[in-house]
N, C-alpha and C positions, 0 to 999 in steps of 0.2 A: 244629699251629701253621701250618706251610706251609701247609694245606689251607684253615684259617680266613684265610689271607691271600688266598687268591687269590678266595678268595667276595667279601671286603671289596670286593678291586681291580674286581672286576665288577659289583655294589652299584653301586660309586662312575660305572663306566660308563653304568648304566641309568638314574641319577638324571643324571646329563650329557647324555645324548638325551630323556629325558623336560623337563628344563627349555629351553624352545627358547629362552628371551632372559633375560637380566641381572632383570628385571622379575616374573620369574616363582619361586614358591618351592617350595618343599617341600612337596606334598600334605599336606595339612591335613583333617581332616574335618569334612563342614561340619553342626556343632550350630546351625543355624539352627531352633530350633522353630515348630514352627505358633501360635503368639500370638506371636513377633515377624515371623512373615510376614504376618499380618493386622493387628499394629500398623501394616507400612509401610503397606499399603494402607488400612487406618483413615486414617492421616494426609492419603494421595492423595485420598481421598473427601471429609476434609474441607477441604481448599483444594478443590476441582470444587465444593462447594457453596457456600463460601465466596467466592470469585471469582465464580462464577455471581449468588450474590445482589445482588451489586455491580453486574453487569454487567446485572442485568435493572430496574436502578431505570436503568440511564442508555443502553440500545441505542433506536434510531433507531424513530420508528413510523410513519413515511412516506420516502418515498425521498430519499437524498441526492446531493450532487454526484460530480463525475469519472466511472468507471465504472458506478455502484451500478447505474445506472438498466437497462443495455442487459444487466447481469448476470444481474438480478431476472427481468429479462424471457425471457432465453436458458433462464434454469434453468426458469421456469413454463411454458415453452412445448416443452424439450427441444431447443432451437436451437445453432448453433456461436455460439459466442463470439468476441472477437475475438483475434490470435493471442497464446499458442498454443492457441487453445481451448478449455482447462481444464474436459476432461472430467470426468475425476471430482467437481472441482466443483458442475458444470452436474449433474451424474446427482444426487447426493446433495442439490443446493437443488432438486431436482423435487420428491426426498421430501420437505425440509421444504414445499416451497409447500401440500402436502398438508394439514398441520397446521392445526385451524380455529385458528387465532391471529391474531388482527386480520387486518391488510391483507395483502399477496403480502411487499410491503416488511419489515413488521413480523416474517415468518417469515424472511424473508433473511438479514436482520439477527440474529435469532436464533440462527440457525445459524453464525451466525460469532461470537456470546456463547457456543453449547456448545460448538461446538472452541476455544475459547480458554481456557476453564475446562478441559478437557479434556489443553489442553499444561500449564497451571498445574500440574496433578493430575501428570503424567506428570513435569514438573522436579523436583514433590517425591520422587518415588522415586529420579532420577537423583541430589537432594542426597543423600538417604540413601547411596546407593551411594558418594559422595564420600566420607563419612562414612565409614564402612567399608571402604574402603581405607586411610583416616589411620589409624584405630583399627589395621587388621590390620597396616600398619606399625608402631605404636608395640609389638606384641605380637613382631614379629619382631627389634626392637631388643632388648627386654629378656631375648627368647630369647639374642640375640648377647653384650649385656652386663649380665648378670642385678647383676653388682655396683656396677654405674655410678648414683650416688644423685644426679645432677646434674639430673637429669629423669624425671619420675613421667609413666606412660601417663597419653594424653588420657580413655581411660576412669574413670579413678581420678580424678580431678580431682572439688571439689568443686561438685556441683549440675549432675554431667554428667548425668544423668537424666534432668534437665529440655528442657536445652540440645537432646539426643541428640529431643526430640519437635519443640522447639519450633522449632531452626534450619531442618530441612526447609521443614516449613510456611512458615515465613517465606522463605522462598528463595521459594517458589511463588506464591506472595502476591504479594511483592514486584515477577516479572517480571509477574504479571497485572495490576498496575496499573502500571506503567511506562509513559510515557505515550504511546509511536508504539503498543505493545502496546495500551492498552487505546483508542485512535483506533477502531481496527481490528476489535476486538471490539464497536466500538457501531455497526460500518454493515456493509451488503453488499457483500462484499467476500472475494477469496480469500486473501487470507494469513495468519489465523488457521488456515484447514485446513492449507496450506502447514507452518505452524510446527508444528504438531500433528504432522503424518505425519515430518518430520522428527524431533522429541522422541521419539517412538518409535522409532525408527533410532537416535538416538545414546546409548536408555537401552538398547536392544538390546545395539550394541557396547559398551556400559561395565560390564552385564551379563558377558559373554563377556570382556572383560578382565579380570575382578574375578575372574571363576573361572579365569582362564589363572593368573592369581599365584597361588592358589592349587595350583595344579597339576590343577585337573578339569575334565574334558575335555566343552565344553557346543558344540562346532566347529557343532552343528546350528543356533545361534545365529545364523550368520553367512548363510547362505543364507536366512532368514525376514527377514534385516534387508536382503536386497537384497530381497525381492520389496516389502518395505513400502517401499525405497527406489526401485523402478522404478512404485510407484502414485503415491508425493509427485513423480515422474517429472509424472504427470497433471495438477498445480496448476499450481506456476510455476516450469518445470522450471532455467530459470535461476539462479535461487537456490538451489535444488538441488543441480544440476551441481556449484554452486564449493563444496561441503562436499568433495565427493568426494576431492579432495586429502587433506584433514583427515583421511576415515576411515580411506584407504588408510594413510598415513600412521600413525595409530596400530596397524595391524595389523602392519606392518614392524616397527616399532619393537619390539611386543611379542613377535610369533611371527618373526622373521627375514624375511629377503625369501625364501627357499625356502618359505614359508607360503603365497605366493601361486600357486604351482602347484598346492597340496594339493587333493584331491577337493570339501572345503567351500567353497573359493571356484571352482573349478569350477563346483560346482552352484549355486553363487551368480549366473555367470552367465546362467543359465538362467532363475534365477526373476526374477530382474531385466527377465529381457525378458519374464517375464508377467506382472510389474505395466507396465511399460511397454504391455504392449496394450490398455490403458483407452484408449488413439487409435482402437483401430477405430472407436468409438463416433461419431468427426467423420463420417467418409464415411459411415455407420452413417444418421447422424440428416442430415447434408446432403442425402441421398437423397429424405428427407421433404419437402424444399422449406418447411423450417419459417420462420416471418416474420423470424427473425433466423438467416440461416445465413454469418455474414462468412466472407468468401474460397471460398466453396463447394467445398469441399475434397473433391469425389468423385474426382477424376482423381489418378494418383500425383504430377504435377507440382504442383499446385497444394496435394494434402495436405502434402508436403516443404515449400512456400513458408509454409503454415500452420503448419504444429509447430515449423517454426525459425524464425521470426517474419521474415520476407522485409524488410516493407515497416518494420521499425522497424532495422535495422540501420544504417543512414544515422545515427542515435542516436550510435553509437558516437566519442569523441573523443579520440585522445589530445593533442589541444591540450593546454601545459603550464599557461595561462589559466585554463581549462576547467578541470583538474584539482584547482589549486592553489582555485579558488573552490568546487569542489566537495567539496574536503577543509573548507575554513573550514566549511560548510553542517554537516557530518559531527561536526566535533567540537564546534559550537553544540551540536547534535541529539544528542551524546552525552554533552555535560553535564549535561542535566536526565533521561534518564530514566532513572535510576532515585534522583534528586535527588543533588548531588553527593557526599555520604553514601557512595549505593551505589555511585558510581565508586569512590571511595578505596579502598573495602572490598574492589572488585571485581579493583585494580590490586595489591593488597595479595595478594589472593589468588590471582594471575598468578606474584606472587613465590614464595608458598608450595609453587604447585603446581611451579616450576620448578626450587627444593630438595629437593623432594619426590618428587614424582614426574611426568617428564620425557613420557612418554606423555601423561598427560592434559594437559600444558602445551601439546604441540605438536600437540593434537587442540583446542585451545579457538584460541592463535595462530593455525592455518592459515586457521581458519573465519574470523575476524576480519580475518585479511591477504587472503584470495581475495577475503572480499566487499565491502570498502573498496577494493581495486584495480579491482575491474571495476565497483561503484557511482560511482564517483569518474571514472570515463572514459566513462561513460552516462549519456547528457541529456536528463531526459524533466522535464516542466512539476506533472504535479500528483503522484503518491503517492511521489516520489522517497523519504521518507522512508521506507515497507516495504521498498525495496531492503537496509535496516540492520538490518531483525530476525534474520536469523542472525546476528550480530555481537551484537546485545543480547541472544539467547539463548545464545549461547556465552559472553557477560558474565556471566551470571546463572549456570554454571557455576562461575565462576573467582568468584563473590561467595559463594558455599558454602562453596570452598576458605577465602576470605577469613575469613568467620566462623567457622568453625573455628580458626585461626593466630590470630583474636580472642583466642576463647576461649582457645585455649592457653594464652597469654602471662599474661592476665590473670588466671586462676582459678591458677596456678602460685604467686599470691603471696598471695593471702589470699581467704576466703569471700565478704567485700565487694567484692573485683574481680572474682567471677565473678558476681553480683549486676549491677554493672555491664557485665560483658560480657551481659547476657541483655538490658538494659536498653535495648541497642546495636543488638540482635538485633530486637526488640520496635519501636522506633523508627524501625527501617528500613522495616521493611510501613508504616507508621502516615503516617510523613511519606510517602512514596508514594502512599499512599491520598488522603491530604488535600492535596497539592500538585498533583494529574494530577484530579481530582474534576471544578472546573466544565469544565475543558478540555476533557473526554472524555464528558460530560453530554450524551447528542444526545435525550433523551427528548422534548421540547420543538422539536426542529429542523425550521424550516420554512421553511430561507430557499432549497432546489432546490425544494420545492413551489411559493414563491411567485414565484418566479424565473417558473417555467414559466407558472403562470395570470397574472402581469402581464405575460409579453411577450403572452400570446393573448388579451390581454385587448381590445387594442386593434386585431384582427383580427376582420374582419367575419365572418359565417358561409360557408363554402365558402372563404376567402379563402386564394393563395399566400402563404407563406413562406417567403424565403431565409432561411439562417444557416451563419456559420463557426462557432458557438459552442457546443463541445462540452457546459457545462456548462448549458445549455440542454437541448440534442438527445437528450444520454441519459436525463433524468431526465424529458422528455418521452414516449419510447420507451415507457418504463414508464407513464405514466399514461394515452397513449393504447390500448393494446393492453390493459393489465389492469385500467384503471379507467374505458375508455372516457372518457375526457376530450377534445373536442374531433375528436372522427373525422370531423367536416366539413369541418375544416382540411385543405391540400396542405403538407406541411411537408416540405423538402427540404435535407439536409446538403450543401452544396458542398463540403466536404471529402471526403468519402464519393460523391459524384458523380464522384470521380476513379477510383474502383474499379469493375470491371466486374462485379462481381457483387454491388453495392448496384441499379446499373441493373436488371439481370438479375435479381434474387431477390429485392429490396424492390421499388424504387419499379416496377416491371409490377405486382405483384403488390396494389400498394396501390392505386395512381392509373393505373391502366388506359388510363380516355380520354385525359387527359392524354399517358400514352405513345404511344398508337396517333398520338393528331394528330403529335407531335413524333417520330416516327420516321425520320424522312429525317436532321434533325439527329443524332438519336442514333445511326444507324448509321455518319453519317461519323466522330462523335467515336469511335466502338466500333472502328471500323477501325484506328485512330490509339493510340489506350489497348492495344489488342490488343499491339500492336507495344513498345511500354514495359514493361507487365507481362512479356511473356519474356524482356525484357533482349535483344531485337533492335535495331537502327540504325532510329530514327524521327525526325521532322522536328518538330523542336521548337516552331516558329513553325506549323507546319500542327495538333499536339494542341492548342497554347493560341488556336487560332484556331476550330479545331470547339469546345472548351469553352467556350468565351465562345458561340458561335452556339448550341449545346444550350442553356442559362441565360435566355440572350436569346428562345429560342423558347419555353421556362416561361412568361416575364414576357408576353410577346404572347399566347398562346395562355386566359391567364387573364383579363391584362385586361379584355379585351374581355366579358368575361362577371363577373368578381369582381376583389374588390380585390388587390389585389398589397401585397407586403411584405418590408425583409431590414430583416436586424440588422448594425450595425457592430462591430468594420469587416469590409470583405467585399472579394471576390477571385474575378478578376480587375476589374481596376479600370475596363473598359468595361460593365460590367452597367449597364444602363438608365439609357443616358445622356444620351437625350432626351425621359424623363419628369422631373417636375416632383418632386421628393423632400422630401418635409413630415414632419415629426419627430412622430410621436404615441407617447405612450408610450416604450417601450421599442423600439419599430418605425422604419422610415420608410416612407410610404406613395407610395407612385408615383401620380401624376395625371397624365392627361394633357393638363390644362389648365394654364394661366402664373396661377391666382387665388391667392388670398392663400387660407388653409383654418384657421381658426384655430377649429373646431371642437372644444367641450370632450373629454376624453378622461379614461377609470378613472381613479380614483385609486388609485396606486400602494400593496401591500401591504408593511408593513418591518417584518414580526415576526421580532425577533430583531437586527436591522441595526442599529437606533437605541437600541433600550431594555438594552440591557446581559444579556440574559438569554439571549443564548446567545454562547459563545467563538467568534470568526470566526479561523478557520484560514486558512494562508497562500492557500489557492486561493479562499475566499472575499473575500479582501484585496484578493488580487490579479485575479479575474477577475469574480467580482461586484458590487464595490463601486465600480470603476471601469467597471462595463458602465450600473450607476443615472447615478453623477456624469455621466458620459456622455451619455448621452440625456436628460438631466436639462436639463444648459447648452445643447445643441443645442435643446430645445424653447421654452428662455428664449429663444435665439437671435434664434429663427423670430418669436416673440411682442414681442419689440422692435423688430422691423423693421415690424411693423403697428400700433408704437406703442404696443403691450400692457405700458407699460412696469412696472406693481405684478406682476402675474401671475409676468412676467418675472425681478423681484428674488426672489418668494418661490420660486419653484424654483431659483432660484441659491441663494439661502439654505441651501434641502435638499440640493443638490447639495454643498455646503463639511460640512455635517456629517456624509455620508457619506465624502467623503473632503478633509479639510481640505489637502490638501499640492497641490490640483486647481488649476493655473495659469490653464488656461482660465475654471473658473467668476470669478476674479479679474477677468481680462481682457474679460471678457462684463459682470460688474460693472459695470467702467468702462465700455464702451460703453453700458450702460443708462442711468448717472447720465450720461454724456455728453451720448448723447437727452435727458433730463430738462432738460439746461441746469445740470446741478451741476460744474460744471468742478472744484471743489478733490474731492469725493467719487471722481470719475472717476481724478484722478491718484493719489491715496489706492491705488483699486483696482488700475492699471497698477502704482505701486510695491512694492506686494504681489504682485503675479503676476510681477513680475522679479525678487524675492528668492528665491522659488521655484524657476525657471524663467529665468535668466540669457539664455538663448540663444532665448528669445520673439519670434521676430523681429516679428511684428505686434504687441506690446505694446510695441515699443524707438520704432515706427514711429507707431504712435497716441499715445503719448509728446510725442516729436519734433513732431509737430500739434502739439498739445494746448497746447505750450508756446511755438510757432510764432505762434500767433494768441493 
């Protein structure tokens, strides 16, 4: 008897160090058979084709706006990117450019339809695993109180069969169409690998949790899931980073904070830094002097300036303004995607998991609070919204949860509620699908292609081009370089003029003569730039006075031989300011004569802008549609002053249908019927562009005439 006791009392010791946290149980053996391990991945396989089939009726088959353009081009060329480079993306869009599939564009694009189907694939096992943690709870409750008849395991429930194939799937489904998710999936773009490489890291550790509760011992897990997390290092390392919290986090929680000295995260930091070494690759391919090498990142200063994104850090705001407007932006944006269905289901199942099991709550919350604090204090103009897809992939976590605490509830009380909870289940992929459809439809999308060939339209051959206008520059990048479009043209980013290694590794490399003549220019502004870029003391007044003279020696050094050209609006505001500026097109043309130039000009291409047939996203809204209205009224402008007054109305006309809320086309209006001699039409039009536009000061002013006389 004493002897059977003291075995007990040491029994009881070794299952006390073998359990390292509250979380963790009683070694269990694991009767997983091989046809439920090929079930999960049956189920992974079919969301990957499933999402896939989706995503291949509606990805992009020529380039799109913001990025895509300079992306498509990095990756097919093996080029740096812009920061932080995004190696592993750039290596992996090489291989697809390979792919004979359509255009460079159409593979780009693809490539970010299979890793996105690919995270879809990988959510679904993570549901499962959710799943099986509920379930292996409800099996250690009944262990605890085998006589407690108040509540039947979720396994036993009826029509759990079904549930147990279908909820996965649907989980998967579901975030693949959600709608910033499936944006992203239809163009070139890195954040669909981004989320990929990440889903694999967080089914890793969910993996390794699932068998720590169990009590078996899988620690090699943990080191395979830093080295995949030091390559998602290679995407968009920022979004990244702010998980890191989260994961650490759930390893405390589960194995203690003494867990993090253990050998497996030791070795964990090792492999971390050799996914992390997908960077050599910058200095690696900068060496090359490839046509897009941004920041030239061979030197250690300037690679450092590269991978921690130097020149976008100004971004950063903690205005409370700023925040509070960038939260409103945040929780519009996270209303609709996953329809507000999948919110309820997903906040529901936030609940669940925080009854339930406290780990996985504070590994979905972290991710969710790191990456709304740091999105919400960072101001960038166009893909703000993938800043949120860890947030909506940690959603779609906690919507597993949710569905499940569905099911519970509802299949506990009769056959016909668990009918409906499947129902619930079902409708959630379905509306998703059918509510994010035209939005995320780019098959058909050609309004950066037509962008690009109506501003060159109106560009003579060999003729300069200025522009600030990113959404322009990049999707031109692309069409010049891999579609040979327009390589007669000097097309020059004045934005990117401010970097010394656009001078240095583009435009020498492109426009040669061009540089050679204007080298005196260029080397005072380079002396001056030199000085800014190391964050040394330079003379503010002397850099914006070389850059205006660099600009200005472009525009002289063309003229005189081809036509000249920029786009509005442009910067600094002495550029060519004693040429003659006539609005053609999408252009203005520099003359250097005082004539009237009323010269017909292309007609403008609007597939997609006018006819309803493709969804204009906010950057298209905002920086396309107001770049047409624009140049639109400016060229009515020009055409009324030489009397041109029908010509006149009807591009005003075009201009209010691109964008009706346009004060000026109003006010250009009026001045046309004014010319005409329509004095009540005229006030008609001023009173319309000051309902608008209150603070019009030349509409209040041509008014005041109008009613004068």
């Amino acid at each position: 008897m004493s002897h059977s006791k003291k075995k007990s009392s040491k029994d009881k010791n070794l299952i006390q160090e073998e359990q390292i946290s509250s979380d963790i149980k009683t070694p269990e053996p694991n009767n997983e058979s091989i046809s439920q391990k090929n079930s999960k991945f049956f189920l992974a396989l079919l969301t990957f084709f499933i999402a896939l089939g989706g995503y291949l009726l509606t990805f992009a088959r020529t380039v799109t706006l913001v990025d895509s353009g300079e992306l498509i081009l990095a990756s097919a060329k093996l080029g740096v990117a812009h920061p932080p480079g995004f190696p592993l993306y750039t290596i992996l869009g090489y291989i697809f450019s390979k792919i004979p599939l359509g255009s460079f564009a159409s593979r780009a694009s693809f490539m970010s339809s299979v890793f996105a189907a690919l995270t879809s694939a990988v959510l679904t096992l993570i549901a499962i695993n959710v799943l099986e943690v509920f379930t292996s709870q409800h099996k250690d409750n009944k262990k605890n109180s085998p006589n407690n008849p108040k509540k039947a395991p979720i396994s036993s429930l009826s029509l759990f069969a079904i549930f147990k194939q279908l909820m996965p799937l649907t989980v998967g489904l579901t975030f693949a169409f959600s709608t910033t998710f499936w944006f992203y999936a239809s163009v070139a773009e890195v954040y669909t690998l981004n989320i990929f490489i990440l889903s694999i890291v967080i089914y890793l550790m969910l993996e390794w949790y699932k068998l720590k509760r169990r009590g078996e011992n899988k620690d090699i897990l943990i080191p395979i899931a830093a080295l995949v997390y030091g390559l998602a290092l290679g995407v968009h390392h920022v979004t990244i980073l702010l998980t890191l919290p989260a994961i650490a986090f759930l390893v405390v929680h589960t194995a203690k904070f003494n867990y993090l000295l253990s050998r497996p995260v030791k070795i964990a930091f090792i492999t971390v830094l050799i996914g992390f070494s997908i960077y050599i690759y910058l200095p690696v391919a900068a060496s090359q002097n490839p046509i897009i090498n941004w920041g030239a990142p061979i030197s250690l200063d300037k690679f450092y300036w590269h991978i921690s994104a130097k020149q976008y850090r100004s971004n950063l705001s903690l205005n409370p303004d700023t925040m509070i407007r960038e939260f409103k932006y945040f929780i519009e944006l996270l209303f609709w995607q996953f329809t507000p269905l999948g919110l309820i289901i997903a906040l529901f199942g936030l609940e669940r998991l925080w009854k339930s099991h406290q780990s996985l709550f504070y590994l979905v919350s972290l991710i969710v609070f790191f990456d709304v604090a740091y999105s919400i204090s960072y101001e960038i103009a166009e893909d703000k919204d993938a800043y949120y897809l860890t947030t909506n992939f940690a959603l779609a976590i906690a919507i597993s949860a949710g569905l499940i605490g569905l099911f519970e509830k509802l299949a506990q009380k009769a056959k016909p509620f668990a009918f409906l909870a499947l129902a619930v289940l079902l409708s959630l992929f379905v509306l998703n699908f059918a509510t994010h459809y035209f939005k995320n439809n780019k098959r058909n999308y050609l309004i950066a292609k037509d962008f690009v060939e109506n501003t060159m339209a109106s560009v003579e051959p060999n003729g300069l081009l200025l522009t600030l206008e990113w959404q322009f520059y990049s999707p031109y990048l692309y069409m010049r370089h891999l579609e040979n479009f327009r390589r007669d043209a000097i097309v020059v980013d004045v934005n990117l003029l401010r970097r010394s290694w656009y001078i240095n590794n583009y435009l020498k490399q492109e426009y040669p003569e061009m540089m050679q003549a204007c080298a005196k220019e260029t080397n005072d502004f380079m002396k001056n730039l030199q000085l800014f870029e190391e964050d040394k003391p330079y003379d503010v007044v002397g850099i914006n006075q070389t850059f205006s003279q660099l600009i200005n020696a472009f525009i002289k050094y063309n003229i005189s031989r081809h036509a000249v050209y920029i786009t509005l609006p442009i910067d600094p505001p002495d550029i060519g300011k004693e040429y003659n500026w006539v609005p053609q097109g999408l252009t203005m043309r520099f003359f250097t004569d005082q004539n009237f130039h009323p010269e017909p000009v292309p007609n403008l291409q609007l597939r997609g802008l006018l006819d309803g047939s493709t969804y204009l996203d906010e950057v298209a809204q905002e920086k396309i549609l107001p770049a047409y209205a624009l140049m639109l009224t400016n060229r009515a402008k020009y055409l009324s002053l030489g009397q041109k007054y029908d010509e006149a109305i009807e591009l005003l006309q075009l201009s209010l249908k691109l964008k009706p809320d346009f004060d000026r086309a109003y006010q250009y209006l009026g001045d046309v019927y004014l010319g005409k001699g329509n004095r009540a039409e005229a006030e008609l039009y001023y009173q319309l562009a000051l309902q608008i536009n209150p603070e019009n000061q030349a509409v209040k002013m041509a008014l005041d005439k109008l009613r004068a006389n």
